[in-house]
N, CA, C and O of each residue as an XYZ file, in Angstrom:
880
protein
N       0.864     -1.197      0.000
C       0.000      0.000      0.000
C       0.889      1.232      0.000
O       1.867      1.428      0.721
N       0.326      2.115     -1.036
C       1.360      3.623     -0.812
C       0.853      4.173      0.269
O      -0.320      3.927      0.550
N       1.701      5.101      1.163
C       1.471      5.868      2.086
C       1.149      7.016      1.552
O       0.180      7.546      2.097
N       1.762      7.772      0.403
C       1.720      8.584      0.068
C       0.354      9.513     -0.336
O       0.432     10.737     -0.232
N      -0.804      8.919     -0.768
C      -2.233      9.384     -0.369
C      -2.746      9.722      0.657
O      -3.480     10.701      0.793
N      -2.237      8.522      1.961
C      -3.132      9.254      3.142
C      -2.425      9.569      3.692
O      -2.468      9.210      4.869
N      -1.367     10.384      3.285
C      -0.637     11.750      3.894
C      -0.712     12.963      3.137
O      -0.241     14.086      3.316
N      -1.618     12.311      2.003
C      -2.083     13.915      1.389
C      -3.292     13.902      1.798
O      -3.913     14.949      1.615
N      -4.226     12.429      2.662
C      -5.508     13.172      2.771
C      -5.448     13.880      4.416
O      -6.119     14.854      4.758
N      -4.626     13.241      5.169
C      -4.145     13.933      6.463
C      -4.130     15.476      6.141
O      -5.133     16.024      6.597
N      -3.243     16.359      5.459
C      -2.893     17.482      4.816
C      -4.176     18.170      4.825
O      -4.431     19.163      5.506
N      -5.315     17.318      3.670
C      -6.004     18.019      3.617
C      -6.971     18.361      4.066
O      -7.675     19.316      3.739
N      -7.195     17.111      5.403
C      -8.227     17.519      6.194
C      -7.951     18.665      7.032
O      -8.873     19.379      7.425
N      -6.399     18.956      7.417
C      -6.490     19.376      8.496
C      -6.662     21.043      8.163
O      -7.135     21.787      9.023
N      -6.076     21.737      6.349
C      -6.459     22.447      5.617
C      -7.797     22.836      5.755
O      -8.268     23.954      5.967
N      -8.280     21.872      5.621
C     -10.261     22.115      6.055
C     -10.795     22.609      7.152
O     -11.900     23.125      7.319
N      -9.605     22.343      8.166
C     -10.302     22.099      9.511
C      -9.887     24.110      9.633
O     -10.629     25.021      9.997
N      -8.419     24.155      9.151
C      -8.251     25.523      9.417
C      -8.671     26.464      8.574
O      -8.259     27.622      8.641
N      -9.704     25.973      7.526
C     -10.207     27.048      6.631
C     -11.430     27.373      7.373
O     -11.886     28.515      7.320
N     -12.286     25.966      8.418
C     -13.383     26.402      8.975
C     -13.535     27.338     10.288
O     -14.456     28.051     10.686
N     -12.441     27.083     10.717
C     -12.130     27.690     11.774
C     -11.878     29.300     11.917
O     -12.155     30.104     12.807
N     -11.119     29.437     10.427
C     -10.783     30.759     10.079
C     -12.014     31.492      9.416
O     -11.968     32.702      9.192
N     -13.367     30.543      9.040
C     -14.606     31.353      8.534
C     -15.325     31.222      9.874
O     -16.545     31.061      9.885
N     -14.816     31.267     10.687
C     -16.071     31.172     12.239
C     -16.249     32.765     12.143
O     -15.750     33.551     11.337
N     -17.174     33.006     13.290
C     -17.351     34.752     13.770
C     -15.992     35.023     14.726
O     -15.481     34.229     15.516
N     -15.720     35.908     14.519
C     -14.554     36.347     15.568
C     -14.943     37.088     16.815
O     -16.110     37.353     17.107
N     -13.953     37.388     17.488
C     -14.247     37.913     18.844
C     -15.450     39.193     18.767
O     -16.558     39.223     19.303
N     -14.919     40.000     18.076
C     -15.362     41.102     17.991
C     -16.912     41.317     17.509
O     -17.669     42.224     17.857
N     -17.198     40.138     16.532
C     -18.536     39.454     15.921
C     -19.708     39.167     17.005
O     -20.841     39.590     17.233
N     -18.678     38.073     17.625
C     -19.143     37.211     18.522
C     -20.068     38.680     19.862
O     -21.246     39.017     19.983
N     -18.839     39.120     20.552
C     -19.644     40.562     21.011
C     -20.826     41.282     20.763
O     -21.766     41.641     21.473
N     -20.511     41.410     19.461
C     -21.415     42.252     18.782
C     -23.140     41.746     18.545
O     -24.170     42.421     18.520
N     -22.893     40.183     18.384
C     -24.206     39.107     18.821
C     -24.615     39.455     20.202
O     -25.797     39.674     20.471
N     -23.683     39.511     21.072
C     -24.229     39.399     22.876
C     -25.174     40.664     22.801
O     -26.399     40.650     22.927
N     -24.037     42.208     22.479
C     -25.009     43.079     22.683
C     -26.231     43.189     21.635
O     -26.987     43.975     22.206
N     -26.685     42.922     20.721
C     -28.104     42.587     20.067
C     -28.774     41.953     20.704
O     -29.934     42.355     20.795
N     -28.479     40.941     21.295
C     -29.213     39.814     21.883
C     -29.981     40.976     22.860
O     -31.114     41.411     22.650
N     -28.932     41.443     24.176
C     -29.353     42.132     24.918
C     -30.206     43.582     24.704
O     -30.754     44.192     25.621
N     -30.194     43.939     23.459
C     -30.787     45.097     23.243
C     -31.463     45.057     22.831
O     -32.160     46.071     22.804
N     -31.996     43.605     21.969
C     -33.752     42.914     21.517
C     -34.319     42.608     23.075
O     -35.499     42.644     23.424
N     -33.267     42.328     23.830
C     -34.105     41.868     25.009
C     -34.830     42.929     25.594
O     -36.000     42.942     25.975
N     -34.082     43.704     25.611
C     -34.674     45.029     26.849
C     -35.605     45.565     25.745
O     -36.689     45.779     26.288
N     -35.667     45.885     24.403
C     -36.738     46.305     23.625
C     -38.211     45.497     23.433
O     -39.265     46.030     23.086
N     -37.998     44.033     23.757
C     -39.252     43.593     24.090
C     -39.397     43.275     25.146
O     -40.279     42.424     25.258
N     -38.761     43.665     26.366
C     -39.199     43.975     27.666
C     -40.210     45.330     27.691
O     -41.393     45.243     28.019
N     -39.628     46.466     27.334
C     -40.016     47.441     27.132
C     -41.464     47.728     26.529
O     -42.305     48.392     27.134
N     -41.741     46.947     24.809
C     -43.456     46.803     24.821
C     -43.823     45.655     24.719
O     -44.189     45.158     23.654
N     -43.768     44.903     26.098
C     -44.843     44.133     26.400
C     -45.415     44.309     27.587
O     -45.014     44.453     28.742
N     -46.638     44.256     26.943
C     -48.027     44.517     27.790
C     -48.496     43.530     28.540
O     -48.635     42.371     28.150
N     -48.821     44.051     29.908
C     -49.330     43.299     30.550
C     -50.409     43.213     31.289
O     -51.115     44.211     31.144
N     -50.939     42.246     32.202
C     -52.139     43.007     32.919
C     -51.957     41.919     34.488
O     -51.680     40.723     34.577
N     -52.182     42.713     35.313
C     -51.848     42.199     36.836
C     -53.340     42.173     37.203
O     -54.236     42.863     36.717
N     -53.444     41.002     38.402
C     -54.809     41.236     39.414
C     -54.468     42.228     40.041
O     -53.469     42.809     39.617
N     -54.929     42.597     40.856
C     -54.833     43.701     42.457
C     -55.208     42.572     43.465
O     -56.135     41.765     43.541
N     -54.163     42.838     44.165
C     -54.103     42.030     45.089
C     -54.954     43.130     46.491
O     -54.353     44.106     46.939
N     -56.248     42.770     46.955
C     -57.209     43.859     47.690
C     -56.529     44.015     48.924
O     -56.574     45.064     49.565
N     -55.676     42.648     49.406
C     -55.419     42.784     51.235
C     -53.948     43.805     50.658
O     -53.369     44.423     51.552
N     -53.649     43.884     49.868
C     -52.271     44.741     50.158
C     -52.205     46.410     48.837
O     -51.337     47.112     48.320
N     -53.815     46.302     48.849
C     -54.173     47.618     48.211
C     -54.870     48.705     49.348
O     -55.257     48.159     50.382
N     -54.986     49.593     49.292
C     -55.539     50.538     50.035
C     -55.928     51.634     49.246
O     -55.181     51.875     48.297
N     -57.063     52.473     49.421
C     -57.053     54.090     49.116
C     -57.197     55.031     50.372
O     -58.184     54.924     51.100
N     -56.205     55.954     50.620
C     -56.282     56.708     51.638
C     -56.940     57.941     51.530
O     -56.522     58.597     50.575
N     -58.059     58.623     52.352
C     -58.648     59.512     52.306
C     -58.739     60.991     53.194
O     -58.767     60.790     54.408
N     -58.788     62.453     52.784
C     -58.327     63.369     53.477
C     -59.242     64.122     52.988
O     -59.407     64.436     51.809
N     -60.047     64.516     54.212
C     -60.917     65.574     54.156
C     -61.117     66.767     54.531
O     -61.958     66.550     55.403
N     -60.927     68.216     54.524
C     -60.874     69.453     55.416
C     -61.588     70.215     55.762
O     -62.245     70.565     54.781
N     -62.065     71.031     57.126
C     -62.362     71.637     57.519
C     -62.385     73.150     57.004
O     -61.175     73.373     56.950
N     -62.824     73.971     56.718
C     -62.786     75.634     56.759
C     -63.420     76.471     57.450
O     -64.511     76.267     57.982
N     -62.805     77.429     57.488
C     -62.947     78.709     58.791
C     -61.647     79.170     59.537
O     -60.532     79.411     59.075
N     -62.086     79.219     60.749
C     -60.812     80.076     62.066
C     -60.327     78.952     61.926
O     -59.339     78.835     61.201
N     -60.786     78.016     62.463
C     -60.013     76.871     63.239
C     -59.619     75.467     62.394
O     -59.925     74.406     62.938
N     -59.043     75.430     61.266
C     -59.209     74.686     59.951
C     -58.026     73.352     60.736
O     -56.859     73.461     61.115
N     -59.019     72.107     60.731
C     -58.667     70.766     60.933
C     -58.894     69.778     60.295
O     -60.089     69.883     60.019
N     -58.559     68.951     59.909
C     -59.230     67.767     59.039
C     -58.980     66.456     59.679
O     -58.513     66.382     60.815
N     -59.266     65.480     59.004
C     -59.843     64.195     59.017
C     -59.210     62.898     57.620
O     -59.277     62.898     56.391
N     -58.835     62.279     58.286
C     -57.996     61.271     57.414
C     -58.353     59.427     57.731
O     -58.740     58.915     58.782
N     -58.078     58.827     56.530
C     -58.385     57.762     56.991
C     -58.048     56.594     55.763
O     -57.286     56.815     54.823
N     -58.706     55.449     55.963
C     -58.657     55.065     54.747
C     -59.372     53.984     54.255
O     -59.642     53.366     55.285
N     -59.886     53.318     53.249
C     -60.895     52.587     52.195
C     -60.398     51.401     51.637
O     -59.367     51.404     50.966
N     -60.897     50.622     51.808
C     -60.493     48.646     51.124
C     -61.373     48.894     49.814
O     -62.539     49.183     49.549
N     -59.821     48.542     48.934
C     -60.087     47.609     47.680
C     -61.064     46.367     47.967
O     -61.108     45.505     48.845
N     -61.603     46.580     47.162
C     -62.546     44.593     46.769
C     -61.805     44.318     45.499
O     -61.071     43.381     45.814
N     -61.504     44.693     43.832
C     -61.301     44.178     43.516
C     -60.554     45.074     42.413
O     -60.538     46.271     42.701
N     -59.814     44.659     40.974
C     -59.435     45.715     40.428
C     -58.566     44.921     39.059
O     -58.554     43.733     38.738
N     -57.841     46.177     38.407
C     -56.650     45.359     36.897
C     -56.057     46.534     37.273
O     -56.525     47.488     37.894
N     -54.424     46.248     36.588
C     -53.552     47.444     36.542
C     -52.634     46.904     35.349
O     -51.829     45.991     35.536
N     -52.826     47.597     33.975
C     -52.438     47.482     32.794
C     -51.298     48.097     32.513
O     -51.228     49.275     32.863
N     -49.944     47.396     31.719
C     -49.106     48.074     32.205
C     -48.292     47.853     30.571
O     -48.868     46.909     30.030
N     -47.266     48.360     29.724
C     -46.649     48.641     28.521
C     -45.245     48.431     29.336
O     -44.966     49.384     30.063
N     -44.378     47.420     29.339
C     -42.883     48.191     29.793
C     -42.897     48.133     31.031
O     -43.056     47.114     31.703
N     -42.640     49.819     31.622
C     -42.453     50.505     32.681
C     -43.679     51.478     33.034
O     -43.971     51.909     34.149
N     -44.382     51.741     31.704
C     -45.567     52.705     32.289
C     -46.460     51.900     32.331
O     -46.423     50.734     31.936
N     -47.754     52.740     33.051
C     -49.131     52.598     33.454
C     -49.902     52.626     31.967
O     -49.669     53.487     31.119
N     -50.714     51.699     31.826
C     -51.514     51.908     30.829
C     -53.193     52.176     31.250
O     -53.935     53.018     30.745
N     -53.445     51.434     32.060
C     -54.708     51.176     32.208
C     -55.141     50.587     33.388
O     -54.324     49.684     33.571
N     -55.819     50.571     34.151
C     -56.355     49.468     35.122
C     -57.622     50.617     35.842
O     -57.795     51.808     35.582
N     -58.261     49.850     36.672
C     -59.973     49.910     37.417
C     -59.891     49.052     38.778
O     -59.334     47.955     38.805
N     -60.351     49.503     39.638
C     -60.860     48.970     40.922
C     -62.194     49.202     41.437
O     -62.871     50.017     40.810
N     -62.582     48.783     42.207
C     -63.527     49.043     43.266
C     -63.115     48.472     44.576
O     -62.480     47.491     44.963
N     -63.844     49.662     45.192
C     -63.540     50.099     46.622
C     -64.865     49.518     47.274
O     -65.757     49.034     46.577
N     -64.923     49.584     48.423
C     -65.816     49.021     49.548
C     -66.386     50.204     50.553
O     -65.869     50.401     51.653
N     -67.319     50.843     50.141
C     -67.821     52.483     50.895
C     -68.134     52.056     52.320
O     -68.267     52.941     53.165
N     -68.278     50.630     52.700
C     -68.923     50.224     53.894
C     -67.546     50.089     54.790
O     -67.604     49.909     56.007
N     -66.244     50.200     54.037
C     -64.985     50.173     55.304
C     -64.463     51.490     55.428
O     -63.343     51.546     55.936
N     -64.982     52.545     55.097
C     -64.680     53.735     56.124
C     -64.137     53.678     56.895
O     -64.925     53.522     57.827
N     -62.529     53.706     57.498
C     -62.052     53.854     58.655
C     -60.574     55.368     58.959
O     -59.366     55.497     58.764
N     -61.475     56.009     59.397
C     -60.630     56.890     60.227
C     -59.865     56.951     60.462
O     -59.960     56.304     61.504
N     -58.447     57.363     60.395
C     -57.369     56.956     61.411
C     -56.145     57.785     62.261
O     -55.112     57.507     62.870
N     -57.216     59.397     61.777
C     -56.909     60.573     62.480
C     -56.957     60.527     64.310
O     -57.390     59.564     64.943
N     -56.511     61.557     64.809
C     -56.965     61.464     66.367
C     -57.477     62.496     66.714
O     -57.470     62.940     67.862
N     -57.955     62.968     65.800
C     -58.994     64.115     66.242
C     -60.177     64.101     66.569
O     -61.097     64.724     66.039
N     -60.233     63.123     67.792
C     -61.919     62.741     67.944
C     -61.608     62.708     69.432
O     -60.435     62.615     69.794
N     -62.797     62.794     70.483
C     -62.866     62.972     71.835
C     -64.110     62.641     72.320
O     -64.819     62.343     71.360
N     -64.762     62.546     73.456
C     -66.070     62.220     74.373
C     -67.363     62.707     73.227
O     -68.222     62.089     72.598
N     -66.989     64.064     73.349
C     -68.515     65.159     72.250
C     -68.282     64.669     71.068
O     -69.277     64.351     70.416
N     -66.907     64.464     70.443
C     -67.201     64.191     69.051
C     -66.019     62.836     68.763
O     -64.808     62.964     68.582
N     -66.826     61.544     68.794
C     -65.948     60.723     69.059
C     -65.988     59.994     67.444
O     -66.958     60.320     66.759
N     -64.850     58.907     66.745
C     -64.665     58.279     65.625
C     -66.019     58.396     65.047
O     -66.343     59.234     64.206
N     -67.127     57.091     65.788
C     -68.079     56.465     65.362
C     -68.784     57.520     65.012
O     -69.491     57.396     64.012
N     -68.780     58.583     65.604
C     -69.713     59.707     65.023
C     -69.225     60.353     63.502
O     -69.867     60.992     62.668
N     -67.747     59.878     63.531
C     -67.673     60.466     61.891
C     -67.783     59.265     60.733
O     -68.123     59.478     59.569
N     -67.411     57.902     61.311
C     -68.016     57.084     60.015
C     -69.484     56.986     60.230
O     -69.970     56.728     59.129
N     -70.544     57.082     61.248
C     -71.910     57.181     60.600
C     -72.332     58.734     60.137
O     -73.446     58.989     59.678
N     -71.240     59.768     60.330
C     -71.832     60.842     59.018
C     -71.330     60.284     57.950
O     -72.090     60.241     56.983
N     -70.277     59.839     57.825
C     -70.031     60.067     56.505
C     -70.608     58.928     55.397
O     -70.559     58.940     54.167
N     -71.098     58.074     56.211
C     -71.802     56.601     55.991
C     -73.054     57.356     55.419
O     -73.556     56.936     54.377
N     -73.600     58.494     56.079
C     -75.440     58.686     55.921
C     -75.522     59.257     54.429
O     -74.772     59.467     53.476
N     -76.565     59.358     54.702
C     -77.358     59.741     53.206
C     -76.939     61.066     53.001
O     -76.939     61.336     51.800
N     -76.507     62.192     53.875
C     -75.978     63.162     53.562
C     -74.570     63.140     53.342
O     -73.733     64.041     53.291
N     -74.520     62.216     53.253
C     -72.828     61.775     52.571
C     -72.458     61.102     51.069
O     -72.349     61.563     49.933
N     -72.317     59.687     51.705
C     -71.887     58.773     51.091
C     -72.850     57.776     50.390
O     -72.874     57.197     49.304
N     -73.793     57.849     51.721
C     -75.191     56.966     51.268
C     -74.614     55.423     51.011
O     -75.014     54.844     50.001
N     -73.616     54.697     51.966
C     -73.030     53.300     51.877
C     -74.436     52.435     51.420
O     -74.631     51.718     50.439
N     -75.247     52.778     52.452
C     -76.272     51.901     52.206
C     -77.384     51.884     50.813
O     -78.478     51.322     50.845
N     -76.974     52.436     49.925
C     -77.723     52.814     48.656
C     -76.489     52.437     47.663
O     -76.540     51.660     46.710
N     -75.237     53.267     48.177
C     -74.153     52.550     47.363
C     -72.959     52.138     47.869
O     -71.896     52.708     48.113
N     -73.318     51.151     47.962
C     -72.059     50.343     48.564
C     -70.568     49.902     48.205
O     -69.550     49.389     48.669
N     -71.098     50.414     47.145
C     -69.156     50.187     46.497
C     -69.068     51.843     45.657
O     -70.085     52.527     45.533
N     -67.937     52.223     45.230
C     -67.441     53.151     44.362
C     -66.105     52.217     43.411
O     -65.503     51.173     43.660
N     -66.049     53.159     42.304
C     -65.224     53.146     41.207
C     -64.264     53.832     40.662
O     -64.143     55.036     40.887
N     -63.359     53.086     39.783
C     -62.533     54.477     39.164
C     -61.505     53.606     38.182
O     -60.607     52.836     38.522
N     -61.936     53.984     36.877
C     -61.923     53.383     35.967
C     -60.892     54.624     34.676
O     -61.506     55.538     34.126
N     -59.477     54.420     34.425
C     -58.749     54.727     33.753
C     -59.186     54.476     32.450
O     -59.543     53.369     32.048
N     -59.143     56.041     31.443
C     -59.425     56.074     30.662
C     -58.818     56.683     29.419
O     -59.283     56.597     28.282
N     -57.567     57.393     29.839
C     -56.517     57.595     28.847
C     -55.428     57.886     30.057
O     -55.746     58.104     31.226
N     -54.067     57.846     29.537
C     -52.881     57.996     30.668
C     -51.661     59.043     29.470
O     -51.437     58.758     28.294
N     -51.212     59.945     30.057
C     -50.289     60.487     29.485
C     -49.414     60.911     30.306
O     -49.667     61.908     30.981
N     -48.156     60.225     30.429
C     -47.204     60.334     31.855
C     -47.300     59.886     32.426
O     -47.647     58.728     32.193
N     -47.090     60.340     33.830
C     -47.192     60.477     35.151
C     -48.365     60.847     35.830
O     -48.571     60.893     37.043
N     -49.678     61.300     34.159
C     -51.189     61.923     34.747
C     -52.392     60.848     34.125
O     -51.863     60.085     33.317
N     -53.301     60.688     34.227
C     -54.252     59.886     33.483
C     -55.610     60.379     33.921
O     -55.926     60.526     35.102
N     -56.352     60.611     32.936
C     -58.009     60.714     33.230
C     -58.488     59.394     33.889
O     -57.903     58.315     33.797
N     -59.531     59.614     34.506
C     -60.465     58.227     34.605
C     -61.809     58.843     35.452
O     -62.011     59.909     36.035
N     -62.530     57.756     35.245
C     -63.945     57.809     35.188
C     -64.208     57.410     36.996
O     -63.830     56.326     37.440
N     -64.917     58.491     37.912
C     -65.110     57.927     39.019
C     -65.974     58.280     39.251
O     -66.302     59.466     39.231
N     -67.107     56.679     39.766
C     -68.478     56.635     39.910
C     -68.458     56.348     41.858
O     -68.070     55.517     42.679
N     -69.191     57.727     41.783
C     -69.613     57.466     43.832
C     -70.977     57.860     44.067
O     -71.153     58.998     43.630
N     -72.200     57.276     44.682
C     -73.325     57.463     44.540
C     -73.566     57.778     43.635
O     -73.689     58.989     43.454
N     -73.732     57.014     42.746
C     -74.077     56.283     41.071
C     -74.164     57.398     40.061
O     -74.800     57.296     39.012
N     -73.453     58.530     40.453
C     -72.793     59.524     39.366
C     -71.181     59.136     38.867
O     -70.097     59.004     39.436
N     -71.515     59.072     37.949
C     -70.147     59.418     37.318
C     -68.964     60.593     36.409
O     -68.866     60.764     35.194
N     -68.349     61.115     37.305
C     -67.354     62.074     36.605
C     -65.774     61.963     36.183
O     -64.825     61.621     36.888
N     -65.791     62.307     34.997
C     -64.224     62.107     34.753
C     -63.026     63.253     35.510
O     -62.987     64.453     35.239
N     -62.252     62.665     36.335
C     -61.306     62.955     37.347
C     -60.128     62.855     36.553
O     -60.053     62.307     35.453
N     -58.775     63.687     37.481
C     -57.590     63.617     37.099
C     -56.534     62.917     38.087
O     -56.332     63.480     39.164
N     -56.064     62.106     37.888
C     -55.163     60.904     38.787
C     -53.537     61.845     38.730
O     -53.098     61.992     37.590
N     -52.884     62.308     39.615
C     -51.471     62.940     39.135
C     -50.281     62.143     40.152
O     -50.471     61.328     41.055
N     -49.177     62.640     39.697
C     -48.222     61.886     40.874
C     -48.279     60.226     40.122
O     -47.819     59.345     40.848
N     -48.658     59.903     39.133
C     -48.623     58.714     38.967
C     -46.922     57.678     38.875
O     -46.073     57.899     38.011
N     -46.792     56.682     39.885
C     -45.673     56.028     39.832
C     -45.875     54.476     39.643
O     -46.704     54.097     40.470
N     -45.535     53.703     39.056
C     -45.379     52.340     38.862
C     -43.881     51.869     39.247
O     -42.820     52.352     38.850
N     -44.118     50.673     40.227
C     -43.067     50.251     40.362
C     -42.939     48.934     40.266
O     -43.784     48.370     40.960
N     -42.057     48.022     39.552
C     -41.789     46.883     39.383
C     -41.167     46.185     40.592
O     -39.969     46.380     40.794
N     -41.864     45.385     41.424
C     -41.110     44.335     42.326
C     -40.315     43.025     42.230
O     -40.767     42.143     41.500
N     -39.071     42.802     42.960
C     -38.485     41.635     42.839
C     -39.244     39.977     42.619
O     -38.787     38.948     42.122
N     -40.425     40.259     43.165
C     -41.138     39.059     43.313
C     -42.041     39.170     41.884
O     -42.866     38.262     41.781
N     -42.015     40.085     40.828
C     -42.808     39.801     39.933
C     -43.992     40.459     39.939
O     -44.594     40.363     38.869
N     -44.664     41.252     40.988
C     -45.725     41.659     41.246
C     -45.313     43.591     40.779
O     -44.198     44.025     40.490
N     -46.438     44.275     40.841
C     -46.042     45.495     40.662
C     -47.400     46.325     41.714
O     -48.509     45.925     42.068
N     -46.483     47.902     42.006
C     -46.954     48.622     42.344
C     -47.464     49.807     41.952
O     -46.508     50.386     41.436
N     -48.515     50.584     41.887
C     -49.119     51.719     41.546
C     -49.669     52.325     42.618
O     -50.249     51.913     43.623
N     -49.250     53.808     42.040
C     -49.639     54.864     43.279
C     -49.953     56.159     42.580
O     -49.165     56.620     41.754
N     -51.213     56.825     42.922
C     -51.157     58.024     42.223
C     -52.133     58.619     43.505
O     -52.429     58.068     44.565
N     -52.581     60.223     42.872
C     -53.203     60.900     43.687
C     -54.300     61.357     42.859
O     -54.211     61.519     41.643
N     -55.455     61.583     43.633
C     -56.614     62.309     43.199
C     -57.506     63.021     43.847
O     -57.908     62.629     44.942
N     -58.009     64.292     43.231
C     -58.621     65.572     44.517
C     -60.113     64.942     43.519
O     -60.165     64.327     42.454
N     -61.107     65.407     44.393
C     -62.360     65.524     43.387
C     -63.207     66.533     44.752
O     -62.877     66.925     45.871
N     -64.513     66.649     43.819
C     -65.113     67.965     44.260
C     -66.104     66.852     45.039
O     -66.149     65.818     44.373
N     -66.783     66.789     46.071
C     -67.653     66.128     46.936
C     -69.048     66.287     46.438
O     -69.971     65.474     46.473
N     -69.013     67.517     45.962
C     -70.102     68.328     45.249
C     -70.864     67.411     44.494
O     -71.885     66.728     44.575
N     -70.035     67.656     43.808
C     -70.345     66.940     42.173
C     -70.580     65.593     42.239
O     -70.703     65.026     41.153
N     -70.684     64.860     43.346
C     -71.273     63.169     43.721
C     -72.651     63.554     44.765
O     -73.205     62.608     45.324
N     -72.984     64.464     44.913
C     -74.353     64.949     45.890
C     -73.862     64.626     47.002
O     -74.682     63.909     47.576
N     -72.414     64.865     47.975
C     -72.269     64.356     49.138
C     -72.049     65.931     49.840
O     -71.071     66.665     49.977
N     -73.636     66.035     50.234
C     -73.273     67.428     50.790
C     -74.176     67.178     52.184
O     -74.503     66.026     52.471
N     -74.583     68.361     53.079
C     -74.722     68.816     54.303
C     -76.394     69.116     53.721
O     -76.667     69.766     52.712
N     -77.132     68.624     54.413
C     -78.803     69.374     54.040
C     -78.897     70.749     54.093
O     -79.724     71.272     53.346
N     -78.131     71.551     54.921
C     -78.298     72.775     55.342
C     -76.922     73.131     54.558
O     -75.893     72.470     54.412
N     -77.257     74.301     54.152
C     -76.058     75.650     53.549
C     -75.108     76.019     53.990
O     -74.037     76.304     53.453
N     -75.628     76.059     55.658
C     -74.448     76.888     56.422
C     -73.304     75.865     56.988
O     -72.189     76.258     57.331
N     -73.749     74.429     57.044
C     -73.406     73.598     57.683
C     -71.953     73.340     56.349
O     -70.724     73.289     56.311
N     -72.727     73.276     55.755
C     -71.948     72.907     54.504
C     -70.936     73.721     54.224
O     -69.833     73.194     54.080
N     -71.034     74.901     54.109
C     -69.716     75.866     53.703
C     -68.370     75.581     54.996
O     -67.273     76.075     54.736
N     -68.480     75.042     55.906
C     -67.971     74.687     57.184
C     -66.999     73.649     56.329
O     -65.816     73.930     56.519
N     -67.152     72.742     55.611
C     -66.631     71.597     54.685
C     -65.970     72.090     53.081
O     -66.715     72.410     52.155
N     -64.397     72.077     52.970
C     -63.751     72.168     52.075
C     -64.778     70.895     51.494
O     -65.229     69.921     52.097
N     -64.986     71.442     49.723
C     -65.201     70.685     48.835
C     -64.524     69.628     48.302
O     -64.941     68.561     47.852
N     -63.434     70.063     48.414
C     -62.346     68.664     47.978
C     -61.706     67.844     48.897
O     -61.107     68.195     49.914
N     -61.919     66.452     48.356
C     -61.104     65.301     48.830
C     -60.192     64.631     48.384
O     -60.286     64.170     47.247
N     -59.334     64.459     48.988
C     -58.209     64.008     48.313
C     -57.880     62.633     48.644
O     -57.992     62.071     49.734
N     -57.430     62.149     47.466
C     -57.319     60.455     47.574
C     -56.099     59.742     47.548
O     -55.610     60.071     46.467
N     -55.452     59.092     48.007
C     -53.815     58.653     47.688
C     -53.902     57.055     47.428
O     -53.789     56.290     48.386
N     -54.084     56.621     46.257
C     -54.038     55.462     46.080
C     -52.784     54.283     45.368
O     -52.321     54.253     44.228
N     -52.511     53.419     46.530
C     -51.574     52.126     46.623
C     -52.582     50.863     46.001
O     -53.650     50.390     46.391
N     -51.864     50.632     45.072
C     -52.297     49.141     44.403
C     -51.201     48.749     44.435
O     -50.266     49.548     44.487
N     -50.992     47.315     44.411
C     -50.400     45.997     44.286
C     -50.801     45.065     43.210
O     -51.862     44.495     43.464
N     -50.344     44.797     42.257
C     -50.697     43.791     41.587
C     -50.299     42.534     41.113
O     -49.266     42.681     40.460
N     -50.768     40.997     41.162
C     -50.132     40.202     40.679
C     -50.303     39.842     39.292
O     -51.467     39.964     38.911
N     -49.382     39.386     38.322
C     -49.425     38.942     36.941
C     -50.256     38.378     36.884
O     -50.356     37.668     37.885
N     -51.724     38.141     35.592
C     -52.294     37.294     35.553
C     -51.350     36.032     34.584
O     -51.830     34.914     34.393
């Protein structure tokens, strides 16, 4: 047998081996793949949409009401979620709705004493010259366009509905996957019929209330 063939096919495999080697991607290639990879990643991190439950035991809306005249004091407290969505693009807020529970009214100011003690301010604000829990027992507030950090939405309290302005809006993404939302909202008391029977009684009561609302949400 000649040797002399399969020491030219030795030769030429190994020719092959360094022609393939020399058409691979190079370092600099190779890099240049990682950061794409990573910069498709964060771009479809960025728009995808999502939508979370609200988680109710670790949502709250906090509520602040004021006094006017000489002696100007107010009243604070705060309101249970029942149930809700919080729609989200990325990093911003897109969309989401809750309802609240008008029947957990709780106070949590200390401005109350013997003559004018708690219980006397959740059954005003419970009565029919209020809130009217017992006619409507839940309220709403339903996002309806968002631009920023601000968003309109629709809030129904004793079965009127007016479109409100939400500001201060922040979303925050948690380690565990869940996310947070927080914004603020004033509205006129007026404009839901939650007034005082009497005139004089009434001008005694700043019109606006202000709302500070914490959601929690889990991924559906």
């Amino acid at each position: 047998m000649n040797p002399i063939p399969m020491k030219l096919s030795i030769l030429s495999a190994a020719a092959a081996a360094v022609v393939l080697v020399s058409c691979g991607p190079s370092a600099e290639e190779q890099a240049a793949a990682r950061e794409k990879a990573v910069a498709d990643s964060i771009a479809s991190a960025a728009s995808k949409e999502m939508t979370f439950t609200i988680d109710a035991s670790a949502s709250k809306v906090m509520w602040e009401g004021n006094m006017t005249g000489a002696k100007v004091y107010s009243h604070n407290g705060d309101l249970k979620i029942t149930s809700g969505t919080i729609m989200t693009k990325g990093p911003l807020l897109t969309g989401g709705e809750f309802t609240a529970d008008m029947k957990s009214i709780n106070p949590t100011d200390n401005g109350y004493s013997a003559e004018h003690p708690r219980e006397g301010l959740i059954g005003h604000l419970s009565s029919a010259d209020f809130f009217a829990v017992d006619s409507f027992p839940t309220a709403a507030l339903k996002i309806v366009a968002v631009d920023g950090n601000t968003a309109k939405a629709d809030l129904t309290l004793r079965g009127k509905t007016n479109t409100e302005t939400i500001t201060d809006i922040v979303l925050t993404p948690n380690a565990d996957g869940t996310v947070t939302a927080a914004g603020k909202l004033v509205f006129d008391r007026k404009k839901y019929g939650a007034t005082f029977p009497g005139p004089a009684k009434d001008m005694l009561l700043a019109n606006d209330i202000v709302l500070s609302v914490e959601l929690m949400g889990k991924a559906q």
